[in-house]
Structure formats: C-alpha cells, structure tokens
KEVOMI-791499 format. One record per residue: x, y, z of N, C-alpha, C in turn. Coordinates in steps of 0.001 Angstrom, whole numbers, padded with zeros to 6 digits, always signed. Each point is the difference from the previous one (the first is absolute). Last residue first. Example, Ala and Ser with C-alpha at 12.3 -4.5 7.8 and 13.67 -1.06 7.14 Angstrom:
<pts>
+012850-002250+007080+000820+001190+000060-000770+001090+000730+000290-005720-000070-000890+001190+000000+000900+001200+000000
</pts>
This chain:
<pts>
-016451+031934+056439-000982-000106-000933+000234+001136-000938+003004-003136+003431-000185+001451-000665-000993-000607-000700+000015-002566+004303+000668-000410-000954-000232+001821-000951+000188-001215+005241-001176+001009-000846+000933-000563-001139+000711-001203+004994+000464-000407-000939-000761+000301-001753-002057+000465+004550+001308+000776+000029+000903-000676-000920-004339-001241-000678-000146+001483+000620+001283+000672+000435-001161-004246-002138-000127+001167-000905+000362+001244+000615+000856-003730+002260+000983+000149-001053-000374+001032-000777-003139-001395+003469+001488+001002+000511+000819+000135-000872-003838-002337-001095-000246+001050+000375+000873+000895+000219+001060-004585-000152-000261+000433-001390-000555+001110-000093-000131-002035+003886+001519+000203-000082+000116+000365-001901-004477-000972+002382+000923+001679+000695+001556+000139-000778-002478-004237-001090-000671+001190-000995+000875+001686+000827+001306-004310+001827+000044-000029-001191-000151+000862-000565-001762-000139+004050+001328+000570+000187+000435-000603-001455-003977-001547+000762+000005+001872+000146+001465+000457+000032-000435-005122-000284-000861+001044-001586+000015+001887-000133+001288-003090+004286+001028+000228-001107-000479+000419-001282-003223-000547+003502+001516+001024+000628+000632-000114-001550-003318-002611-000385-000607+001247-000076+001043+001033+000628+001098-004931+000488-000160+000551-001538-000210+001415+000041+000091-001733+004290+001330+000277-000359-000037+000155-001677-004080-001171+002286+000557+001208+000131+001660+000912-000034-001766-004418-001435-001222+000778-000261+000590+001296-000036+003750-003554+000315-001114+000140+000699-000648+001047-000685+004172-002138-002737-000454+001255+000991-001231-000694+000799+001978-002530-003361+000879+000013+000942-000757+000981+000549-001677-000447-004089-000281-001169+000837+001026+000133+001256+000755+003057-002897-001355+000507+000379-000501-001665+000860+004008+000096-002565+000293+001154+001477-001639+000154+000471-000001-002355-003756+001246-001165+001021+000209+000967+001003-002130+001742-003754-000961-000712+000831+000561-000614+001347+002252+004278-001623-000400-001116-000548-000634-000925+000526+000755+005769-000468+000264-001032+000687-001012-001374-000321+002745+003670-003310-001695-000281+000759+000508-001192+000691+002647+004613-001005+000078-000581-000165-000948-001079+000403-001186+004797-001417+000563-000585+001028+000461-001562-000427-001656+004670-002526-000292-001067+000596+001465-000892+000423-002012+005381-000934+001173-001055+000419-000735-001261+000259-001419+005006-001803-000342-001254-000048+001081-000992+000454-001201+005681-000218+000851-000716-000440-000727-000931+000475-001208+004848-001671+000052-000994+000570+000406-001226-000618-000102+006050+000011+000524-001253-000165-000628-001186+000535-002674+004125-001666+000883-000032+000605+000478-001360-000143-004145+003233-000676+000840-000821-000395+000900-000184+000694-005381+000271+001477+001296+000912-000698+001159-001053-000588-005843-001409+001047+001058-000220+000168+001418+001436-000653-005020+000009+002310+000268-000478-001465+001656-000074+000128-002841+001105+003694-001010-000957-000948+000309-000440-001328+002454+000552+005209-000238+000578-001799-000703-001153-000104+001096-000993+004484-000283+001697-000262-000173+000401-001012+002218-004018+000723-001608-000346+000085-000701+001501+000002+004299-000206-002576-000094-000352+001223-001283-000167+000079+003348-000064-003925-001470+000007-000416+000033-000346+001681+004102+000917-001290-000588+000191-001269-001578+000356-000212+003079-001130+004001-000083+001457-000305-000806+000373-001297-000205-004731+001499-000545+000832+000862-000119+001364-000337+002729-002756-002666-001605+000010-000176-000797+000703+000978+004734-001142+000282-000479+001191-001020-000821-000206+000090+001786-004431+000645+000547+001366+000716-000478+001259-000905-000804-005801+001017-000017+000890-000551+000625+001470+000416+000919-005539+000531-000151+000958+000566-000640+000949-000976+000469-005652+000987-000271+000852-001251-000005+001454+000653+000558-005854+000408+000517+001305+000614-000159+001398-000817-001797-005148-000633+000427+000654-000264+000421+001987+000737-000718-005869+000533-000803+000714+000183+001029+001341-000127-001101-005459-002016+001025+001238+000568-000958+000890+000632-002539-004549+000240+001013+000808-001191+000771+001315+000582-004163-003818+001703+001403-000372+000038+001322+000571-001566-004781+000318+002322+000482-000089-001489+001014-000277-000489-000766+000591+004719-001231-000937-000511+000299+000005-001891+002460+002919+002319+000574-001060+000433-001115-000914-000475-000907+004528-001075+001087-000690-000835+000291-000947+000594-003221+002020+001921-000366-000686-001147+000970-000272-000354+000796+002621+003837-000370-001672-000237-000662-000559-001218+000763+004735+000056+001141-000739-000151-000090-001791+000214-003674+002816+001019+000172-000124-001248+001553-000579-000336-001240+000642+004709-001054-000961-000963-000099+000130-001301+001494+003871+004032+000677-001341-000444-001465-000146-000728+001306+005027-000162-000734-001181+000498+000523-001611+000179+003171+004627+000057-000489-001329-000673-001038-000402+000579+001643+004958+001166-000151-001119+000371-000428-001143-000844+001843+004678-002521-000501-000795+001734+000122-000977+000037+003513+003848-002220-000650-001174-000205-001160-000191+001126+000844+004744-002084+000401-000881+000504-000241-001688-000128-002270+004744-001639+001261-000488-000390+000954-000902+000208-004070+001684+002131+000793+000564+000292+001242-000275-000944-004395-002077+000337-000065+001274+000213+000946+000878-000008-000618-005419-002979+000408+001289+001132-000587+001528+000223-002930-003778-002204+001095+000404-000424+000528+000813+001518-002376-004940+000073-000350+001317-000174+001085+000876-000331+000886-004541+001553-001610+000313-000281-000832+001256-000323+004441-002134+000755+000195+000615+000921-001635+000411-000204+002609-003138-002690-000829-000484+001283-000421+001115+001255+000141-001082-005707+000184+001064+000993-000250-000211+001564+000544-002737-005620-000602+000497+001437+000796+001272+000651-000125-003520-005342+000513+001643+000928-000877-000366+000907+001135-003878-003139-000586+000407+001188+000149+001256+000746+001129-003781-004450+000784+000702+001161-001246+001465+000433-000251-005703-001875-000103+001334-000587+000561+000495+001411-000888-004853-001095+001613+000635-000274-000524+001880-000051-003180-003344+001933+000039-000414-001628+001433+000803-000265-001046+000331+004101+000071-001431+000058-000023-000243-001701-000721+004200+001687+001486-000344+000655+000016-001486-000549-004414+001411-000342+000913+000773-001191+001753-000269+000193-003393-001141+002970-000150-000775-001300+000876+000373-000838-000358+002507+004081+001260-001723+000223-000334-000671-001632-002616+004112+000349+001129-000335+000452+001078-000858-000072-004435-000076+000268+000205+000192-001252+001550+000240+000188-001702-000211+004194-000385-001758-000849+000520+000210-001445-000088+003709+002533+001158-000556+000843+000057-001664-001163-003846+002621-000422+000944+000960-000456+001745-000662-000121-004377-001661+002527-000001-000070-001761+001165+000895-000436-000366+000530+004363+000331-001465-000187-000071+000128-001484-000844+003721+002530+001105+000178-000829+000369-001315-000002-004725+002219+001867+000802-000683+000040+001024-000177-000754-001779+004328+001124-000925-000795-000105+001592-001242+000303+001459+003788-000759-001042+000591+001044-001033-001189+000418+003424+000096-003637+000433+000571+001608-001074+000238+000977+000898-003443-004834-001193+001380+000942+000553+000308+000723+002127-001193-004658+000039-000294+000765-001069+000662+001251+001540-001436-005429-000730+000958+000857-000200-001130+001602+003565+000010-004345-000755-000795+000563-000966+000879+001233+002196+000568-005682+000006+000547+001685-001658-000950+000787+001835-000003-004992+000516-001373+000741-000472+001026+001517-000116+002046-003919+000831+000115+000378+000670-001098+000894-004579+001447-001127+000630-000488-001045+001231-000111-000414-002127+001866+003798-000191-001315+000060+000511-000576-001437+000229+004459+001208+001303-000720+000745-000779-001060-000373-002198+002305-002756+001078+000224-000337+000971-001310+001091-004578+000963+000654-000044-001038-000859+001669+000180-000518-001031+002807+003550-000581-001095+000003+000415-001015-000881+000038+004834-000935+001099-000686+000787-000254-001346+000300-003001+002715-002593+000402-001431-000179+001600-000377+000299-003921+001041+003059-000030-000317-001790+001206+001324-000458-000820-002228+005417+000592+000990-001313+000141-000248-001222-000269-003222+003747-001205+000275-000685-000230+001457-000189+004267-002132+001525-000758-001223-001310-001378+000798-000211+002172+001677+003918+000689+000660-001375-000422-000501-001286-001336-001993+004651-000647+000915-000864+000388+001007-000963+002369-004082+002142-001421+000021-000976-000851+001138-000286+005645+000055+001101-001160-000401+000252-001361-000019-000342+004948-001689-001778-001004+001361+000413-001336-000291+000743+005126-003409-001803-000999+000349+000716-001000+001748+000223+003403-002078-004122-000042+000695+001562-001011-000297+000169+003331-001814-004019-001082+000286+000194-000417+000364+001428+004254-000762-004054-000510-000031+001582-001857+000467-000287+004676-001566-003525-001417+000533-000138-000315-000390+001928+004788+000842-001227-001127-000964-000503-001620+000485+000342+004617+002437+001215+000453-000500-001322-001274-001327-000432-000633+004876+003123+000032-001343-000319+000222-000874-000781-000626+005163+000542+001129-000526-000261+000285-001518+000141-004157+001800-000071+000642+000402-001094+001191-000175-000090-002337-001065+003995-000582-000860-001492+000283+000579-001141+000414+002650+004021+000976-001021+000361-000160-001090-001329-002150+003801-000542+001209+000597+000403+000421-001792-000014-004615-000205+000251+000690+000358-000901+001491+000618-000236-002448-000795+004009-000069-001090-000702+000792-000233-001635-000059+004468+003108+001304-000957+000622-000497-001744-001054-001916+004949-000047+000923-000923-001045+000438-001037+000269-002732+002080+003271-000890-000309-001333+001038-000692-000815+002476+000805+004478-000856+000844-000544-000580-001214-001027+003143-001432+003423-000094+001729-000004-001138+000367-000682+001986-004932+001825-000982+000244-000539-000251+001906+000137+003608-004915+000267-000888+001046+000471-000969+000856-000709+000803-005215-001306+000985+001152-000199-000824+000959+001698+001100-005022-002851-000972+000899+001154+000771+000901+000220-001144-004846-003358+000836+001727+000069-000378+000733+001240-000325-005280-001409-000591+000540+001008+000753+001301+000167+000321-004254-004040+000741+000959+001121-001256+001275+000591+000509-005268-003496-000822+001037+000683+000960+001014+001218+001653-001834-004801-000360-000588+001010-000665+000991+001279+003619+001671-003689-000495-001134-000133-000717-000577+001631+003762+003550-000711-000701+000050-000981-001052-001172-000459+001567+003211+004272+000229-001686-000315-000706+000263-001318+002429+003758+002106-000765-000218-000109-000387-001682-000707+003712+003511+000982-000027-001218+001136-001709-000561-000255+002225+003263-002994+000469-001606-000429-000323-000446+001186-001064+004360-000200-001484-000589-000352+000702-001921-000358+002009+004282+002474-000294-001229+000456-001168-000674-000960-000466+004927+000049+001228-000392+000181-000192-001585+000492-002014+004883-002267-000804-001583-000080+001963-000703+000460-002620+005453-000814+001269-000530-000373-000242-001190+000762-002049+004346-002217-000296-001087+000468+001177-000801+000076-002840+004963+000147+001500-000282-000591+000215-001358+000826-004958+002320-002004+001012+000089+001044+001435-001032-000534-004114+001124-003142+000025+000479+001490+001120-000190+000676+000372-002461-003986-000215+001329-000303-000129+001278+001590+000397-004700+000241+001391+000406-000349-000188+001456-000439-003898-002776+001244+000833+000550+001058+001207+000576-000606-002761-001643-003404+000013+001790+000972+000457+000001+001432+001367-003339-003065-000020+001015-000431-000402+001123+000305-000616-004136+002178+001274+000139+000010+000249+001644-000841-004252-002453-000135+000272+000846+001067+001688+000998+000215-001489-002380-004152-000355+001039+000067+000218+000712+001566+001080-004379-000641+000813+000624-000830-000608+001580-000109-002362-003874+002104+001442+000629+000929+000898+000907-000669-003987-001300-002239-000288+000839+001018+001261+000247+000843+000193-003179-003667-000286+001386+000117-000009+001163+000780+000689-004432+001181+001020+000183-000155-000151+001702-000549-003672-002114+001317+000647-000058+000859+000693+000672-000160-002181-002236-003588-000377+001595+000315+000821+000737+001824+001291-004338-002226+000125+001090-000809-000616+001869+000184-001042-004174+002284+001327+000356+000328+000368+000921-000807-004061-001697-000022+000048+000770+001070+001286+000248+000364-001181-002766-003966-000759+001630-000054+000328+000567+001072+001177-004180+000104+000900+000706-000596-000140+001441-000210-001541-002331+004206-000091-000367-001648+001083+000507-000296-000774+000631+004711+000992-001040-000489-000327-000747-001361-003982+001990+002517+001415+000713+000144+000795-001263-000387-004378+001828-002452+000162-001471+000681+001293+001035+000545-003418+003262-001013+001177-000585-000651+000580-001085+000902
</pts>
C-alpha cells in the first residue's frame, strides 16, 4: 500500500480506530497534552520506551496520523510484517547498518509526516528512564522540524520484558510541549540530546508524581 494514498490513510485511520478500542477495552487509558502537539508539518515524536504497546499506545492517542521506526526483523513476520509496513513503519537495523533507516527517516520528516522513535533503543528493565542514544534526534535539525516530547507510564507494569503476554491495568500518555527548530538550531549536538532527555524525563515525572484520575 503506497504510504500517503488515500487507500493508506484510510486504512491507517482504521486501524488506529480499532487499536484504540482494545486498548480501551484492556486497560484504563488516559492521554494528556495532546493540544501541544503540532498539527501540520514534519515533527520528530520521542518518547521512552516500557513495553510492546508503547508504538501503538502512543499512536492512538496522537491527534495525526504517525508512523515509527521498528526494527527489520519484526518486517519478516508474516503477517505482522506486512501489517506495521502497511502502516507507513520504517524498519530500522540495530545490528547491521541503521543509515537506510536514518535516510528514510529524514524523508519522511521532510515530506511533513510525524515520526515515533525511541532513543533509549530498547525497552526498559526496570520501569525507569535510560540513557538516550544520541543521532536520532539529530535528524530533526537536518529536517529542520519540531521535535516532540512524549512520556509513557503503565506499560512497563502492563506488559514488562518478563511477560509473554500482557495484564491490565492503567496507562497514561503525556505529550510534552515540542521543542522548535529555532531552539534546536541554538543547541550544540550534545546540548540537543541533553535537552530532548530532560524534555521526555520532565513529561515522565508529571505522570509519575502528578497521576491525572483514570
């Protein structure tokens, strides 16, 4: 399915509509900050990263169609596979080279589309935040577009790397207010990748000691 037909938006929109329904069925969902979200034009989402739901969780409460990075060998699961790719998901290698990945990427930032990542590269062990890789946040300065602040909370307890199948329970979604190209051209390399992590921690801490009722 071409991405960015019509056929592929429609079925998109489907699919976000059915997820939404069984996350809402499974567990108790609650989505905060979705007006700091840019409605138009390419944005660079980055969230942390707890569990399996976390692509979907965060793309259900997204007020526009997003699309994520995975990595390539989830693409060759019939017919998980053919599902995230018909979804717009951009496969990425971890193990091999992650240029073609990084390259599709910026394409997609550069035609106006919005961009789930994870810079911590793997799901937590502990429920916590880690360490940011740098080099994916630099795509947004080369693409020169927002870059979106995004936390999750619950997913760890919902679904930890220890289960093979996910329980119920609450989880929440905060997005953040997105920092703008005009702040992303002012930082250094490593003064971006500081403030992207402390972006995403400080949208972490709102869920966590600031718990909206579910």
């Amino acid at each position: 399915m071409q991405a960015g037909s019509f056929a592929q938006r429609l079925w998109y929109r489907l699919c976000k509509y059915l997820v939404r329904i069984a996350l809402s069925v499974m567990f108790r969902l609650h989505y905060s900050g979705t007006g700091n979200v840019p409605r138009s034009g390419g944005v660079l989402v980055v969230s942390n990263h707890q569990s399996h739901l976390d692509p979907p969780l965060v793309g259900a409460g997204f007020p526009r169609q997003m699309t994520f990075l995975a990595r390539v060998t989830l693409f060759r699961f019939s017919p998980f596979g053919w599902l995230i790719a018909s979804v717009g998901a951009i496969p990425i290698n971890r193990e091999g080279s992650a240029l073609p990945g990084i390259r599709a990427t910026l394409q997609a930032l550069q035609r106006g589309d919005a961009v789930l990542v994870f810079p911590e590269g793997t799901r937590t062990r502990d429920g916590n935040l880690g360490t940011f890789k740098p080099g994916l946040t630099l795509v947004a300065r080369r693409a020169k577009v927002p870059i979106q602040p995004v936390a999750v909370e619950g997913a760890y307890h919902a679904w930890p790397r220890s289960a093979s199948l996910p329980r119920s329970g609450g989880l929440r979604v905060h997005y953040g207010p997105p920092i703008l190209p005009d702040q992303i051209a002012a930082c250094s390399d490593e003064e971006l990748s500081a403030l992207v992590e402390q972006r995403v921690r400080e949208c972490f801490e709102r869920l966590r000691t600031r718990p909206d009722s579910l």
